[in-house]
C-alpha positions as CSV (number, residue, x, y, z in Angstrom):
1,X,4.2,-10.3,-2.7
2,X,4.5,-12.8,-5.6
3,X,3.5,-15.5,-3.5
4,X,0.1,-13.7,-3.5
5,X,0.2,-14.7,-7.1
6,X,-0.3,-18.6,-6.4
7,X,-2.5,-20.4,-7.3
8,X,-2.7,-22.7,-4.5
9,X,-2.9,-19.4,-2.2
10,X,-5.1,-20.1,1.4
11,X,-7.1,-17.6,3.0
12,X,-4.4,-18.2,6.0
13,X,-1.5,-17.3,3.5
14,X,-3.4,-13.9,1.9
15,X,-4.3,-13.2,5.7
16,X,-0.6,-12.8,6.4
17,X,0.3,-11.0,3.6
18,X,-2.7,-8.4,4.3
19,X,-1.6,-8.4,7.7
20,X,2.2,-7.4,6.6
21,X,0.8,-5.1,4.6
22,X,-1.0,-3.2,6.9
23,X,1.6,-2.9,9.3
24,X,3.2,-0.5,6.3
25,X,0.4,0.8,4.9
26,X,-1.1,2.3,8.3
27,X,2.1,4.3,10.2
28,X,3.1,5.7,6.2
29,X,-0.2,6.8,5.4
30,X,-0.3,8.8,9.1
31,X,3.2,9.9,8.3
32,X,2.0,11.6,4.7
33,X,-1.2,12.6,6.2
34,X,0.2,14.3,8.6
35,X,2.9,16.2,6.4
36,X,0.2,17.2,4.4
37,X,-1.8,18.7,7.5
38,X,0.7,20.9,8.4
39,X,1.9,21.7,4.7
40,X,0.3,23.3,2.1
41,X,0.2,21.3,-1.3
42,X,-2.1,20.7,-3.8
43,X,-2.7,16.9,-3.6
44,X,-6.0,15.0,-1.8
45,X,-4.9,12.0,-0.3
46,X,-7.8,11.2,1.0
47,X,-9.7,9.3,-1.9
48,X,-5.9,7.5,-2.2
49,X,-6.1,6.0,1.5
50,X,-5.6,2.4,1.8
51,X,-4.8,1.0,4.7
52,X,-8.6,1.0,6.0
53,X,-9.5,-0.9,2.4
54,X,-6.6,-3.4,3.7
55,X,-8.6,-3.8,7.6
56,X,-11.6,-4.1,5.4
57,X,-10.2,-7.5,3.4
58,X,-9.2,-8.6,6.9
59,X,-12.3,-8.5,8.3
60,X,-13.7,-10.2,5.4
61,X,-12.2,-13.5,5.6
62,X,-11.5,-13.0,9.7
63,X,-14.2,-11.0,11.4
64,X,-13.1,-12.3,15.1
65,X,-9.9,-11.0,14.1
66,X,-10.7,-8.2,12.4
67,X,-8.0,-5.6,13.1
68,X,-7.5,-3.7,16.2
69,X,-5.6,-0.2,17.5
70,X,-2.3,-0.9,17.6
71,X,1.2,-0.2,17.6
72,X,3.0,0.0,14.6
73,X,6.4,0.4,13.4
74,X,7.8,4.4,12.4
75,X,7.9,5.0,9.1
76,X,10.6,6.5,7.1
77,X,10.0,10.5,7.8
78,X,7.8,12.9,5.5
79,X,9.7,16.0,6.4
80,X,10.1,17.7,2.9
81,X,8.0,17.9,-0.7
82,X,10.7,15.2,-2.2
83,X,10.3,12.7,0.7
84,X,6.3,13.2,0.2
85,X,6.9,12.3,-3.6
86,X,9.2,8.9,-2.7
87,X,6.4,8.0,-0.4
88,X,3.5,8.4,-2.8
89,X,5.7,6.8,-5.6
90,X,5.7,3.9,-3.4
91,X,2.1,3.9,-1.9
92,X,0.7,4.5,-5.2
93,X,3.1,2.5,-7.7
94,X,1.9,-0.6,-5.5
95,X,-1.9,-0.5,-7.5
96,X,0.0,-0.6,-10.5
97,X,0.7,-4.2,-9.3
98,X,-2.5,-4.9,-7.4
99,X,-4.1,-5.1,-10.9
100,X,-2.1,-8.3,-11.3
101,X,-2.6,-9.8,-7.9
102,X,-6.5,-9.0,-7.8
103,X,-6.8,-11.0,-11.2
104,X,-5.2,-13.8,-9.4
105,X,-6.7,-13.6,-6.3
106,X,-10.1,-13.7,-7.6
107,X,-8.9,-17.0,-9.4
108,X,-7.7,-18.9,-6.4
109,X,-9.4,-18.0,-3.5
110,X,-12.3,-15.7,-5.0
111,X,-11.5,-12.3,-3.5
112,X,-13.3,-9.8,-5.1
113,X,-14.1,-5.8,-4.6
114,X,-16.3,-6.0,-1.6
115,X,-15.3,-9.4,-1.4
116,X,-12.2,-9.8,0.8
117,X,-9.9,-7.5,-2.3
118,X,-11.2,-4.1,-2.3
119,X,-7.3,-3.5,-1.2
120,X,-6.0,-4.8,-4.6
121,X,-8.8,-3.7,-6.7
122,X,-8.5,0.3,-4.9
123,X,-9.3,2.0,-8.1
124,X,-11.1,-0.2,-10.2
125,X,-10.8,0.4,-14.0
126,X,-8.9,4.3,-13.1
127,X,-5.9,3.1,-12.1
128,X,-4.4,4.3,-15.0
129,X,-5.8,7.7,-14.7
130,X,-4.5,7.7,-10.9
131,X,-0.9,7.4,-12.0
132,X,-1.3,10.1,-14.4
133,X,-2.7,12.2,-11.6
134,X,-0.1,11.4,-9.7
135,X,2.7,12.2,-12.0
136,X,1.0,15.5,-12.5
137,X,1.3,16.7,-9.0
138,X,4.9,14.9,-9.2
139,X,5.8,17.7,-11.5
140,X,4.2,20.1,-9.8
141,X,6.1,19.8,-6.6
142,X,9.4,18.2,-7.2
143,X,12.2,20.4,-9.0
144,X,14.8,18.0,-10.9
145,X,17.3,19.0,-7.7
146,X,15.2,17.1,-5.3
147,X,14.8,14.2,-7.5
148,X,17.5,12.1,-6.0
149,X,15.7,13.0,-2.3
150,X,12.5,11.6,-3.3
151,X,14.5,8.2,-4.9
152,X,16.2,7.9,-1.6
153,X,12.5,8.2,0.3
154,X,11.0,5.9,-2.0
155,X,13.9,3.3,-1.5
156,X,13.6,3.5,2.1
157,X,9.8,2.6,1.8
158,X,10.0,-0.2,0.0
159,X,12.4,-1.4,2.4
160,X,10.1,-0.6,5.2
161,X,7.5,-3.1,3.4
162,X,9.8,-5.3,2.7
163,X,10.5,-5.6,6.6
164,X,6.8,-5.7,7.7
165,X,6.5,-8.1,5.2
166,X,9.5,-10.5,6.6
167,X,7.4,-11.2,9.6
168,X,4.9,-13.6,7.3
169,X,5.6,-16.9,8.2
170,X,7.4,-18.1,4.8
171,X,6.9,-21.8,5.9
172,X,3.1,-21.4,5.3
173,X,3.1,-19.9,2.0
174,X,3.4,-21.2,-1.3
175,X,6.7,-21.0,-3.3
C-alpha cells in the first residue's frame, strides 16, 4: 500500500492495487454481512460498505474492465462477536490510512471523490467520527476476555490483504 503513496504512481499501478484490494474487501465484507444477518447486534454496516466504492474507482479509470462477478478467495471466518470486532478493526482502521493515500493520489494521478478515489476518500471529513463510532460499539460488544480473539481475527485479516495484495505485479510499481 505505500507504493500508492508515489508520486510517480500510473493509473496501471493504482489499477492493480484497487484490484488487490477488492479481492479482500469483497468476500470479508460478505463474510461480516452475513454474520450480522443471522446475529443480532447493534452496528449498521451498511453506510460502512466499501468494496462497491472500490468497483466504482475501477470503473473510473477502466470502464471496459470495470469489475465483473467473480470468484474470490474465503475470508478468515466471522463466527463470534470478537472475530466481527478483528474484522471491522481491520476494514475500518484502513480509512484511517486512506486519508493519507487520497491526499496523494489526488497529487499524482488526480483521483478525487467521484473521481476514480471515492474508495480512499469513504468518509470525507467524518472519518474521525467513524472511528469513534466504531470504538463505541467495540465496547459494547467485546468483554476484555475476548479481546485476544478479536487480535487474532484482526491479524489474520491483514494477512488476508496482505495475500490479495501479493498478486500485484511488483515489477510495475514504483519503489
Amino acid at each position: 500500500m505505500m507504493r500508492l503513496l508515489s508520486p510517480q504512481l500510473s493509473i496501471d499501478q493504482y489499477l492493480a492495487c484497487l484490484r488487490g484490494l477488492q479481492q479482500a474487501h469483497v468476500p470479508l465484507e460478505q463474510a461480516v454481512e452475513a454474520y450480522l444477518a443471522s446475529h443480532s447486534q447493534p452496528f449498521d454496516f451498511a453506510p460502512r460498505r466499501k468494496a462497491a466504492l472500490i468497483g466504482r474507482d475501477i470503473a473510473f479509470y477502466s470502464p471496459d474492465n470495470a469489475p465483473t462477478l467473480r470468484s474470490y478467495p474465503a475470508s478468515p471466518p466471522i463466527i463470534d462477536p470478537a472475530s466481527l470486532v478483528g474484522a471491522l478493526y481491520v476494514i475500518e482502521g484502513a480509512t484511517l490510512g486512506g486519508r493519507m493515500i487520497a491526499a496523494r493520489l489526488a497529487k499524482s494521478i488526480n483521483a478525487r471523490p467521484a473521481a476514480g478515489a471515492d474508495f480512499f476518500n469513504v468518509y470525507g471529513d467524518q472519518v474521525d467520527l467513524r472511528w469513534r463510532e466504531l470504538w463505541a460499539f467495540f465496547n459494547v460488544c467485546l468483554t476484555e476476555a475476548e479481546a485476544a480473539k478479536a487480535l487474532a481475527t484482526a491479524c489474520h485479516c491483514f494477512q488476508f490483504f496482505e495475500q490479495a495484495l501479493s498478486g500485484i505485479e511488483t515489477t510495475a510499481l514504483p519503489a
